[in-house]
N, C-alpha and C positions, 0 to 999 in steps of 0.2 A: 364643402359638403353639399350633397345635392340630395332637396327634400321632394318627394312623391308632390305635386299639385293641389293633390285633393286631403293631403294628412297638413301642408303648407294653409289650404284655406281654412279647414276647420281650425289651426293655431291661431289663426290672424283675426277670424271671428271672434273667440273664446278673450285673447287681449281685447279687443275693441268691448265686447259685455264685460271685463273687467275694469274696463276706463270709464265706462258708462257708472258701472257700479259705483265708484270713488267718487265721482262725481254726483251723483244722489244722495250716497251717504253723508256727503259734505255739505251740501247745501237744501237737497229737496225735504230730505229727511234728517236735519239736523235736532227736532224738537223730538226724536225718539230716543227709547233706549240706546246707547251706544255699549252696552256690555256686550261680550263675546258671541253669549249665546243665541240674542236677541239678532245680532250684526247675521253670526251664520245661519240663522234662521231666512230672512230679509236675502240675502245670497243667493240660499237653496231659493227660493220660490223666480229671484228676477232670473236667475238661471232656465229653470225650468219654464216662465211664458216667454223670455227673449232668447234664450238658447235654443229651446227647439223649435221654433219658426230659423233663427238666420244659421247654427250652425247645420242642420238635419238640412233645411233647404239648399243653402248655398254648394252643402256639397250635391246635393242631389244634380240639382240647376247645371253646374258647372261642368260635372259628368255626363250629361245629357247632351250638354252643346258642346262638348271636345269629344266625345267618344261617339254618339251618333250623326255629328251635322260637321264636325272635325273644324269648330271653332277654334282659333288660339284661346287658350288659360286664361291668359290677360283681360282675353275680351269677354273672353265668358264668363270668366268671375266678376267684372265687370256690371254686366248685364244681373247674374245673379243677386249682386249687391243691390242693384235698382229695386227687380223685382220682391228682394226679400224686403227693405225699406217700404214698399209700398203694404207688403204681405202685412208687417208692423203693424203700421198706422191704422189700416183698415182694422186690425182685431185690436188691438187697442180704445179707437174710436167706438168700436162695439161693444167692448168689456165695460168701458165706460158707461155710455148708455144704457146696455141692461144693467147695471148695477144702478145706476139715476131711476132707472123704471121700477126697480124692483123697493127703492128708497122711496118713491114718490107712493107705491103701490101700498106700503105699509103708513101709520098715523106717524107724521112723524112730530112724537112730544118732549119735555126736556127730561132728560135720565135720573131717574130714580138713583144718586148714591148710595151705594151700600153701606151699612155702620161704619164697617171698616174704613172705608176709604173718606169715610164723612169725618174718621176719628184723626186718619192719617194729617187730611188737608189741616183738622184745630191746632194739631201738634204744628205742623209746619207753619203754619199762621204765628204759631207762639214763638217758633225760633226764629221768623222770620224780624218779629216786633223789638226780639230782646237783640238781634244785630242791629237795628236801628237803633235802639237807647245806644248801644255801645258806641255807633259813631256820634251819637250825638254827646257824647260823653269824653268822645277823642280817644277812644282806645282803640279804634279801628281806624283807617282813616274813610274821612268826609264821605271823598268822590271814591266810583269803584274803581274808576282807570288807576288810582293812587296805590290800589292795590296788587296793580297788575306786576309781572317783572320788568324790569328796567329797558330791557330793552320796547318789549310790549306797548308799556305807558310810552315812551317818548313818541312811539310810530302813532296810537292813538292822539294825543296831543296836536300832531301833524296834520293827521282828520280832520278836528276839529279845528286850527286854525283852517284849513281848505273851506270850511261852510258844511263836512258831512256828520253825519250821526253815526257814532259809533252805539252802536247794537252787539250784546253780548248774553249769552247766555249764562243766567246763577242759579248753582246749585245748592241746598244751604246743608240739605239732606239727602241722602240713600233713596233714588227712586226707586226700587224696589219696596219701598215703605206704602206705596199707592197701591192697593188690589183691586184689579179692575176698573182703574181709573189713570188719568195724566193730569201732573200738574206744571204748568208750563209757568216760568217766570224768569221775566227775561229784565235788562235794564237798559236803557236806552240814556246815552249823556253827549248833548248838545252844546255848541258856546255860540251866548247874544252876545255881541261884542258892544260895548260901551251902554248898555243899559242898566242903569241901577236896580238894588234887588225892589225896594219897592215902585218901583215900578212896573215889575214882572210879576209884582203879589198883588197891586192892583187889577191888572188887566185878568190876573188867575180868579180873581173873586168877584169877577161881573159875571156869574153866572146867568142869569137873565140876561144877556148877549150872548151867551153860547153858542144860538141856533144860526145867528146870523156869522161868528167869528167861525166856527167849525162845521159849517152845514158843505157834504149834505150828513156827513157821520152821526151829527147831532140834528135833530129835529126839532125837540122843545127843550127849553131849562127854566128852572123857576128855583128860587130862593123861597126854600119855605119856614127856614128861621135862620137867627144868626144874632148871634151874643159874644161880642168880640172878637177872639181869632177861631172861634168854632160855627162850623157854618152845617145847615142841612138842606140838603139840595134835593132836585130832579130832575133828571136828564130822560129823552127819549132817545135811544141810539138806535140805527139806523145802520145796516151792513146788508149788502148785497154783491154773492160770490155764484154761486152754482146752484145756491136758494138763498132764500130774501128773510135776513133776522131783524124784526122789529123789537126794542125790550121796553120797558118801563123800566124806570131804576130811580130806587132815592140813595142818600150817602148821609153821611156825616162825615165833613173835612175839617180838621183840625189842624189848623198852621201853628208851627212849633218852632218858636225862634232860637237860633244856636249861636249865633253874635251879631254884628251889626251887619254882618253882608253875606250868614249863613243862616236856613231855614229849611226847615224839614215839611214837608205837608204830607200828612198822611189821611189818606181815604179810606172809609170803612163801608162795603155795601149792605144796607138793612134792607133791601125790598128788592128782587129782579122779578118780574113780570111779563113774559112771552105773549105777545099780541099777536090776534089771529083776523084776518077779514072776514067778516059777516056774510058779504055777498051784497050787504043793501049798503056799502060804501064807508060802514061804521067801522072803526078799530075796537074790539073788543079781548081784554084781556083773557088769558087761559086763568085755570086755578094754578093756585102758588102751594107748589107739596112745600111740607114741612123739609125736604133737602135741597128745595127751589130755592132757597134763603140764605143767600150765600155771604161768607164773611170772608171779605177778601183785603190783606192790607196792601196799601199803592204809596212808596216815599216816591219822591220829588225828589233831586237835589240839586239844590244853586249853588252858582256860583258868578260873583258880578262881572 
């Protein structure tokens, strides 16, 4: 069967922005909605800036240089592929930019939660806390990989003896439960190989080493009490991506022993604090709104 050129380039573009697409979906934009509506939403739009720059171009380009310069097909789609690549980058690199300018142009201070979504995260905090009792309780199991299907856990396992981290994304609730907001939680499970646990629960409660063991992420830590396996800390974190997050933060961490080589630590944030530069070299904190005050739970879980 023999295809028209120019009905052949636009198919082979349209596949190529649908390879692109699987490919974002899977990995750039794994932390979003993944429901239908949300997905063909997300679709329509990479459609509409990647499609009409490379499918509208390409054919245009490819028609210009075979019907007026009497290029071959090959070469001119060719060439048209180059130029629409470049066509990309250039409005992309500028979509970017004024959208950074137009983000820099505005104050940019930390979000006001709405009720709703202030009420959504308490609930999820609360289901999150009571799947923790449960495995520490053994009716769940321990580790998350333990939860995984069989075939999943073993390949994970494998990971981890190799030295990587598996990272996985949990869900506990219906993100549609969030209005106007995301809540991202994710679990990350690593294996020390031949380290005792207390020895991994020492080194976790030198918080006053912090700045030196985790810098530059961490900047300061201090121990500001601590009464057996309950501790209250301060951390200054420190992130720098496309703008520069300085925070203040205190916790309360509570280590929660589950037998002699399992332990749960759980962290609670009582204080986040957005730090702003002065101008005269001083760090000075923003005000902390009343939804500044975030209650967030963080388990641990070992295993020797």
């Amino acid at each position: 069967m023999k295809i028209h050129y120019l009905l052949a380039t636009a198919v082979a573009v349209e596949v190529t922005i649908l390879h692109n697409f699987a490919w974002h979906a899977r990995w750039t934009w794994m932390d979003r909605s993944a429901t239908l509506g949300a997905t063909l939403s997300r679709f329509t739009w990479f459609n509409l800036t990647n499609g009409v720059i490379s499918i509208v171009a390409n054919t245009l380009i490819t028609l210009a240089l075979v019907e007026n310069w009497h290029v071959h097909y090959m070469l001119a789609n060719t060439i048209s592929v180059a130029a629409c690549a470049v066509a990309n980058f250039l409005v992309s690199g500028s979509f970017i930019f004024v959208t950074l300018l137009m983000t820099l142009g505005t104050s940019i201070e930390a979000a006001e939660l709405r009720p709703q979504a202030a009420q959504a995260f308490d609930r999820y905090a609360r289901l999150a806390e009571s799947r923790m009792d449960r495995e520490k309780r053994g009716e769940l199991p321990f580790l998350s990989i333990d939860a995984l299907p069989e075939g999943e856990r073993r390949e994970a396992e494998a990971r981890l003896q190799r030295g990587e981290i598996v990272i996985r994304r949990q869900q506990i609730a219906d993100e549609g439960q969030f209005p106007d907001a995301l809540c991202h939680h994710w679990i990350g499970t690593v294996l020390v190989p031949r380290a005792p646990i207390g020895r991994i629960i020492r080194v976790m409660q030198r918080y006053d080493q912090y700045a030196e063991i985790y810098s530059p992420a961490i900047r300061r830590a201090k121990t500001l009490a601590h009464d057996g396996n309950s501790f209250r800390v301060y951390l200054q974190l420190f992130q720098k991506k496309v703008l520069t997050a300085l925070l203040n933060t205190e916790s309360v961490v509570n280590y929660v022993p589950v037998s002699s080589s399992r332990m749960q630590v759980r962290s609670v944030s009582t204080r986040i604090a957005e730090l702003q530069d002065s101008g005269d070299g001083e760090e000075r904190e923003k005000p902390v709104g009343p939804r500044q005050r975030l209650s967030v739970a963080l388990q641990q879980l070992l295993r020797p």
